[in-house]
PALO-434147 format. One record per residue (C-alpha): x, y, z; residue in three letters. Coordinates in steps of 0.25 Angstrom, whole numbers, plus 5000, padded with zeros to 4 digits. Layout:
N
XYZALA/...
***
This chain:
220
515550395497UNK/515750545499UNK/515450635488UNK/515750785485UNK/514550845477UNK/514950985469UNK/513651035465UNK/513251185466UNK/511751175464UNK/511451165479UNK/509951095476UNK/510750985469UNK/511950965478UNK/511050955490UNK/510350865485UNK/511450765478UNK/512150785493UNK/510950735501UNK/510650625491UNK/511950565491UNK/512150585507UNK/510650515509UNK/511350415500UNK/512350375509UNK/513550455501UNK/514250565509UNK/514150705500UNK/514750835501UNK/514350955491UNK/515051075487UNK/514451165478UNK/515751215470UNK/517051165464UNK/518051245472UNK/517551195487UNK/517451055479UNK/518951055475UNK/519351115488UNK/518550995495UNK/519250885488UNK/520550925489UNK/520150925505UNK/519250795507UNK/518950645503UNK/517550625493UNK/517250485484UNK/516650565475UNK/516250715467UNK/514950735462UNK/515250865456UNK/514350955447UNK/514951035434UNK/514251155433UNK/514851215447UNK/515151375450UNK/516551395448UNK/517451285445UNK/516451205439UNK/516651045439UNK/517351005429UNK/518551105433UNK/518351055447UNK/518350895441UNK/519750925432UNK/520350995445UNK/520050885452UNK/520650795441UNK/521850885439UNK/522150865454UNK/522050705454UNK/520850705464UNK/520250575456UNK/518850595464UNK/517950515457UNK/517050635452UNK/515550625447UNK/515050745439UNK/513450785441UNK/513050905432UNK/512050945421UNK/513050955412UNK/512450845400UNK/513350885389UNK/514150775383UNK/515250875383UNK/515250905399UNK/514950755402UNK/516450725396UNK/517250855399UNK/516750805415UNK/517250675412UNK/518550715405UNK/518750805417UNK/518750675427UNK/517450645431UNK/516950495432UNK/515650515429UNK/514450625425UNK/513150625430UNK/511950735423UNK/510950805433UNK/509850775434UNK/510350625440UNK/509850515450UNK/510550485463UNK/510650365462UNK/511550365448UNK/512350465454UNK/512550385467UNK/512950275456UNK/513850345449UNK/514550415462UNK/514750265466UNK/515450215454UNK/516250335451UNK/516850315466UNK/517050165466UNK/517950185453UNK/518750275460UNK/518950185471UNK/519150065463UNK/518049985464UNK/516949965453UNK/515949885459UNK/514849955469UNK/515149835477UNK/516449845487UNK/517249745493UNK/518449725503UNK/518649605509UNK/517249555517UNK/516549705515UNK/515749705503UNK/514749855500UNK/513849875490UNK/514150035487UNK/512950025479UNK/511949995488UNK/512650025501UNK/512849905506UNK/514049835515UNK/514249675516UNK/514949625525UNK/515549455527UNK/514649445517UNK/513349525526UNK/512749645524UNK/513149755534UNK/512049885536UNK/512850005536UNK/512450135540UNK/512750225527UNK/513950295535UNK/514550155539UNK/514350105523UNK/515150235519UNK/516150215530UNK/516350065527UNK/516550125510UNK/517650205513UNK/518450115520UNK/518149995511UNK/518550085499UNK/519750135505UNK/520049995510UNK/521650005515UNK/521650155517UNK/521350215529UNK/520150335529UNK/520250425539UNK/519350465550UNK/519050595541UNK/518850525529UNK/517850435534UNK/516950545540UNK/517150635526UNK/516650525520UNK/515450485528UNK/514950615531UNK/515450735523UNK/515250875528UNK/514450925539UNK/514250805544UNK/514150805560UNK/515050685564UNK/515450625577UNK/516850605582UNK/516450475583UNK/515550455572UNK/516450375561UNK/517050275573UNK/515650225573UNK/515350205559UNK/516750115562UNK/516150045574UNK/514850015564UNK/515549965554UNK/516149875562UNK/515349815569UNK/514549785556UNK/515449745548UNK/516949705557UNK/517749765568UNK/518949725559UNK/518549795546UNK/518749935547UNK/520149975552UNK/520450105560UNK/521850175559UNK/521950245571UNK/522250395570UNK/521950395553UNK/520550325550UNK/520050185547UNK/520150075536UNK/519749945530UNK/520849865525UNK/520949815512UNK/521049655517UNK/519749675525UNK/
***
């Protein structure tokens, strides 16, 4: 999952960035609205994390421009904010969920998951197209009915494509999403989290589209 934190105290964005990358997400952090909206409007994210008290713009503007343009980015709001009052004018302005600082990473992992698999279409945390079966709480991949070890870049690969079963991602969409910026990465590097995947799992299961990207099918 690939998530774009807007947060401008640099202690705290640090820190939710390392966490979530040490938790196998891929996250990306900018520090004020603008650069955020500009961002999206350019590149693919599952998710924003995004503060309310920013310089500027602040969040919820950011969150009803967002809205008034029909990005429909599943949008989870961290702040210090408790009032009853801003909890509900962020909701009223489109988020899907409100989390208070101080919080455990944990719930917020949670709560990123669930607000994403709605978006996507899907309610349970366990995943299924044809013999592929993962368990997006835990991490975990089954396949034919066996569990399969996957390295935490070959899980995220294997995500993707299961949740955009039908549609193919591109070669770029693919590395956004496994690594994010200022990452160092091969020419090479996603043909081989391919390779690994099928071998582990079946050189049938992961199509490639020569010239665009790869992609499971939805009959797999």
């Amino acid at each position: 999952m690939r998530i774009l934190v807007v947060e401008d105290d640099r202690l705290l964005g640090d820190g939710i960035v390392s966490a979530l990358n040490k938790a196998g997400d891929t996250a990306d952090w900018l520090t004020c609205a603008e650069d955020a909206l500009h961002t999206l409007q350019l590149e693919h994210f599952d998710c924003l994390l995004l503060d309310l008290g920013l310089p500027g713009m602040d969040g919820l503007e950011l969150l009803r421009t967002l809205r008034k343009s029909g990005n429909e980015l599943p949008v989870l709001i961290l702040t210090a904010r408790d009032a009853v009052e801003d909890r509900i004018a962020g909701l009223d302005a489109g988020a899907d969920d409100y989390l208070l600082k101080p919080f455990d990473l944990a719930e917020l992992r949670a709560r990123l998951r669930a607000v994403t698999r709605r978006y996507k279409g899907y309610s349970d945390t366990t995943l299924k197209l044809g013999e592929i079966e993962i368990d997006t709480q835990a991490q975990s991949v089954r396949y034919r009915d066996r569990a399969v070890a996957l390295s935490r870049r070959e899980y995220g690969l294997l995500l993707t494509l299961v949740e955009n079963a039908g549609r193919v991602q591109t070669r770029a969409r693919l590395e956004e999403t496994l690594y994010g910026w200022g990452a160092e990465i091969e020419s090479n590097t996603l043909e081989v989290h391919i390779h690994h995947l099928r071998k582990k799992l079946a050189s049938t299961v992961i199509r490639t589209v020569r010239g665009v990207g790869y992609m499971i099918d939805r009959t797999n």
